[in-house]
DSSP file (Angstrom, degrees, kcal/mol; ACC not computed):
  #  RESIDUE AA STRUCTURE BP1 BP2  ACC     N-H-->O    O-->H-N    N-H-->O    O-->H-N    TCO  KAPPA ALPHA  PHI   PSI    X-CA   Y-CA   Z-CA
    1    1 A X     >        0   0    0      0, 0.0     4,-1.8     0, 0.0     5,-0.2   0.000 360.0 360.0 360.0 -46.3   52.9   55.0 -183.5
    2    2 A X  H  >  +     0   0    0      2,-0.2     4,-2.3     1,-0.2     0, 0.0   0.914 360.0  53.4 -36.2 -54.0   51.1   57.5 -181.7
    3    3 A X  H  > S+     0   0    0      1,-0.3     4,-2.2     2,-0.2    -1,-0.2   0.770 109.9  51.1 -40.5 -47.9   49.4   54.4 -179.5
    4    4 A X  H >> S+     0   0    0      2,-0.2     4,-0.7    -3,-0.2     3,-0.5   0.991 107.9  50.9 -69.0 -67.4   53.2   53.2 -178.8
    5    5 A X  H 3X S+     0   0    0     -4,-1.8     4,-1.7     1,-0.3    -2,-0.2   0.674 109.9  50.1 -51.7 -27.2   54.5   56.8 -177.5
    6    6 A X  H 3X S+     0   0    0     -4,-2.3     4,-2.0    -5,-0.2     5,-0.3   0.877 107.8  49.3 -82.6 -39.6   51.7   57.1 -175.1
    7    7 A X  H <X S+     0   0    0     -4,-2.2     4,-2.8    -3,-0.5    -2,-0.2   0.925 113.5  47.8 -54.1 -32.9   52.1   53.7 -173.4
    8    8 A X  H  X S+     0   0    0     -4,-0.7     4,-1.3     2,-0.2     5,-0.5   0.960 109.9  56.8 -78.7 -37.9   56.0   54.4 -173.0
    9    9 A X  H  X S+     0   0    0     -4,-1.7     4,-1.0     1,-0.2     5,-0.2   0.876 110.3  39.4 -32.1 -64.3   54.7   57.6 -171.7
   10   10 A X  H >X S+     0   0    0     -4,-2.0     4,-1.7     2,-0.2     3,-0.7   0.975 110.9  55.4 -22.3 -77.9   52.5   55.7 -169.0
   11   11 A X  H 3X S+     0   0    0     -4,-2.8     4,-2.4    -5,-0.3     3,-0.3   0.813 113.8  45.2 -69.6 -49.7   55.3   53.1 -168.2
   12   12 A X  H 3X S+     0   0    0     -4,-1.3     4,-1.8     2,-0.3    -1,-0.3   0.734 113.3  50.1 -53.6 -42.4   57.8   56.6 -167.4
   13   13 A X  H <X>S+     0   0    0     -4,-1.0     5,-2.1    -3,-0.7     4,-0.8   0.828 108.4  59.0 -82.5 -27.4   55.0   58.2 -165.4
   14   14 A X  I  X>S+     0   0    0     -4,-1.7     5,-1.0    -3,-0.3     4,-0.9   0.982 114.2  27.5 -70.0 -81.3   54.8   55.1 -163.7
   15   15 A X  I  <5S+     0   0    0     -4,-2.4    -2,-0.2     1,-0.2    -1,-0.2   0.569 122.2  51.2 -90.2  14.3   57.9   54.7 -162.4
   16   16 A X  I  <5S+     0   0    0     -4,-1.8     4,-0.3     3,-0.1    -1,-0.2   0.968 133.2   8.3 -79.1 -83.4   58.8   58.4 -162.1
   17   17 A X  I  X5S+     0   0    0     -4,-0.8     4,-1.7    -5,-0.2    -3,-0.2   0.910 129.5  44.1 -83.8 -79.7   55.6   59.2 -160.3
   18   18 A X  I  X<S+     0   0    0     -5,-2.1     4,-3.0    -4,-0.9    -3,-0.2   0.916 105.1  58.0 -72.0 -51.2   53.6   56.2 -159.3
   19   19 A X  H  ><S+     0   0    0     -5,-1.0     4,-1.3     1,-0.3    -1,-0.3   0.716 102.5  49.2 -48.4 -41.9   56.3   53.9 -157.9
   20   20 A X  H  4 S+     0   0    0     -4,-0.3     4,-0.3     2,-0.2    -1,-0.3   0.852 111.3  48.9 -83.7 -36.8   57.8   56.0 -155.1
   21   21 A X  H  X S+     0   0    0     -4,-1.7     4,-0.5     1,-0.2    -2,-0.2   0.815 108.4  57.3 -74.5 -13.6   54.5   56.9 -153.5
   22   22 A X  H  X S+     0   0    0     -4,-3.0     4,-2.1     2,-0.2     3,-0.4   0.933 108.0  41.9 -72.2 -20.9   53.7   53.3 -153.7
   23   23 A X  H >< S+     0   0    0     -4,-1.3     2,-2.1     1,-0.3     3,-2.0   0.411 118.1  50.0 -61.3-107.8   57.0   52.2 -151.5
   24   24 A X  H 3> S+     0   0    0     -4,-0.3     4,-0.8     1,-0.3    -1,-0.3   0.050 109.8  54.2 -33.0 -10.5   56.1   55.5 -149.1
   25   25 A X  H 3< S+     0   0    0     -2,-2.1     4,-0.4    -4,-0.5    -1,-0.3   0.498 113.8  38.2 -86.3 -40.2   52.7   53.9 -149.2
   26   26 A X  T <<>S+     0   0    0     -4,-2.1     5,-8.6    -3,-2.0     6,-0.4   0.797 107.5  60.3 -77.5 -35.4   54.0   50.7 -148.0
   27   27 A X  T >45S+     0   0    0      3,-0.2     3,-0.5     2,-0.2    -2,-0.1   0.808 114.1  40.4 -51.2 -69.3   56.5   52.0 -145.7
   28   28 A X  T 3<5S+     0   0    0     -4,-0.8    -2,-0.2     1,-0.3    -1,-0.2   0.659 118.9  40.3 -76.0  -6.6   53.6   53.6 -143.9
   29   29 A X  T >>>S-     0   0    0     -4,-0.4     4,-1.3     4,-0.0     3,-1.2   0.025 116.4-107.6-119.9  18.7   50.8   50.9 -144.0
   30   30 A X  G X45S-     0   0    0     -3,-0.5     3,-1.2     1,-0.3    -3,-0.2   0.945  79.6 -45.0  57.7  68.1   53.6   48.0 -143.3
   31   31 A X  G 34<S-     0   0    0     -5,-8.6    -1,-0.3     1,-0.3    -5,-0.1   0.694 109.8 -51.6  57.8  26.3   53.5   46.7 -146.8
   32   32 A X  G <4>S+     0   0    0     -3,-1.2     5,-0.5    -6,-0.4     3,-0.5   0.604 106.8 122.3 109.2   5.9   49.5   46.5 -147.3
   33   33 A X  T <<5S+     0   0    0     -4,-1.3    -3,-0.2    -3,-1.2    -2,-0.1   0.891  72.9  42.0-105.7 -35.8   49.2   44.6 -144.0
   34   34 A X  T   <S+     0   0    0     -5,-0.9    -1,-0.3    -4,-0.1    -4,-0.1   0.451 107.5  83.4 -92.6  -2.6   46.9   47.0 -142.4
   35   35 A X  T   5S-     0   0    0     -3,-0.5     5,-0.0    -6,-0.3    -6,-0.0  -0.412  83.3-127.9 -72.0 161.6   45.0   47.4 -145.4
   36   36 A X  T   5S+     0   0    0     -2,-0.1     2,-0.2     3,-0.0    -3,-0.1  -0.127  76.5 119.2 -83.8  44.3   42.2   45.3 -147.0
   37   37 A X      < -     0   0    0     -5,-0.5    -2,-0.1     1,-0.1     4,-0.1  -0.742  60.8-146.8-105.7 143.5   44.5   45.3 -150.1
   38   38 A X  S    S+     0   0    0     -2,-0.2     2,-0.2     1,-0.1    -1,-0.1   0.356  83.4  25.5 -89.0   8.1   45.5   41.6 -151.2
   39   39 A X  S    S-     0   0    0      1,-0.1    -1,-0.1    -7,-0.0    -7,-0.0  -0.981  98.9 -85.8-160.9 162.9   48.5   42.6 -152.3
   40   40 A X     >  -     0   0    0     -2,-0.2     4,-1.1     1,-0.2     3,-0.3  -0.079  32.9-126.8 -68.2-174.8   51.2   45.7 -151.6
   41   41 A X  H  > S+     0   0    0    -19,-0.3     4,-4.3     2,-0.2     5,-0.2   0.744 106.0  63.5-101.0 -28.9   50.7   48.6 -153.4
   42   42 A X  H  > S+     0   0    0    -20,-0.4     4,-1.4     2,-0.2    -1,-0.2   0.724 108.9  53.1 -56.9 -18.1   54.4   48.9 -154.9
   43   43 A X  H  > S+     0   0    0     -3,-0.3     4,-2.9     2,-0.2    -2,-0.2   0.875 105.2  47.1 -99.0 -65.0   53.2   45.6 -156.5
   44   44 A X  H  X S+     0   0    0     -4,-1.1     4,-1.2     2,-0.2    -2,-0.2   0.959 110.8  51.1   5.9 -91.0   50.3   47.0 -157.8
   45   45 A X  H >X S+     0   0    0     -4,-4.3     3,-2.2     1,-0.3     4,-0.7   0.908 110.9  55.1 -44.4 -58.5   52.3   50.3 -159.3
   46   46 A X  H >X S+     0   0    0     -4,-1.4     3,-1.9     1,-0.3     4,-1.7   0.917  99.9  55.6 -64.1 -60.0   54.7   47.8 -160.9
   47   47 A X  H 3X S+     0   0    0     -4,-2.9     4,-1.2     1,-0.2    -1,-0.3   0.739 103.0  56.8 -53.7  -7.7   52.1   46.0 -162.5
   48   48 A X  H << S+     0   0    0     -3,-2.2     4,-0.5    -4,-1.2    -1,-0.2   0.700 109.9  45.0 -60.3 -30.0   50.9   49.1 -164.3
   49   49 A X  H <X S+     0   0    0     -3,-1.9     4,-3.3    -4,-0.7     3,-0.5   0.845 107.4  51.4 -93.2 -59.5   53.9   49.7 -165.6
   50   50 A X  H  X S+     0   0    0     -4,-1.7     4,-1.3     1,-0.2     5,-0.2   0.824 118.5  53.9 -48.4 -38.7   55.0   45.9 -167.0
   51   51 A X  H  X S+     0   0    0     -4,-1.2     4,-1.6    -5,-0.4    -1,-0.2   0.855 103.2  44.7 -56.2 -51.0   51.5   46.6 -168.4
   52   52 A X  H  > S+     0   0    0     -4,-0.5     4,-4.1    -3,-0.5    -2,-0.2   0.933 116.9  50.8 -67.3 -56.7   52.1   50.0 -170.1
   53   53 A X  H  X S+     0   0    0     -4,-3.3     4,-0.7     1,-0.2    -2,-0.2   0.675 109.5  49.4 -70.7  -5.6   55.6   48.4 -171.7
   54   54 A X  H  < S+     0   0    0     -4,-1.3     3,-0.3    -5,-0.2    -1,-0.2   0.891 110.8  45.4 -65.5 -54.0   53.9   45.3 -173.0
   55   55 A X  H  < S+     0   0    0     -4,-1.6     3,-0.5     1,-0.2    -2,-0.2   0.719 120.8  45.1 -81.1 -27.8   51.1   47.1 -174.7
   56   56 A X  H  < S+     0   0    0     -4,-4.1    -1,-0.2     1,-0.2    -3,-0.2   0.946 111.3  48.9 -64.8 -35.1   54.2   49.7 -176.2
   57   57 A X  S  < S+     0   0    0     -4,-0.7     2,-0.3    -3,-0.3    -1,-0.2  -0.049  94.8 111.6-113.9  14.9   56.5   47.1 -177.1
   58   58 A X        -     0   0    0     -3,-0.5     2,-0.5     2,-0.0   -54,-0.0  -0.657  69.0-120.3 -87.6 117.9   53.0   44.8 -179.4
   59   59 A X              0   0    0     -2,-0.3    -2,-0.1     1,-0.1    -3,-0.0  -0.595 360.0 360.0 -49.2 124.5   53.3   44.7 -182.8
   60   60 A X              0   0    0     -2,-0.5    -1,-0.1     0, 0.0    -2,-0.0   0.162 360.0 360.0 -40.4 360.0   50.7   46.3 -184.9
């Protein structure tokens, strides 16, 4: 149970937190393009998250 409350915890912090510095992160690097990132970073954040609510939402 614990396992579950920290993952939603995660997936919250994620899009509370992680998700808005990634746009502003994007915003300013023109969507990863001036990076060596192969993908944007809002894309990124969001998979962290899909990640965190899979692993909450697993049966035991």
């Amino acid at each position: 149970m614990f396992g579950m409350l920290g993952d939603l915890t995660k997936a919250v912090v994620g899009i509370v937190v992680e998700t808005p510095i990634a746009i502003a992160a994007d915003l300013v690097t023109l969507g990863g393009a001036i990076t060596d990132k192969n993908e944007p970073y809002t894309a990124t954040a969001l998979k962290g998250v899909m990640k965190n609510v899979e692993n909450a939402t697993k049966p035991d």
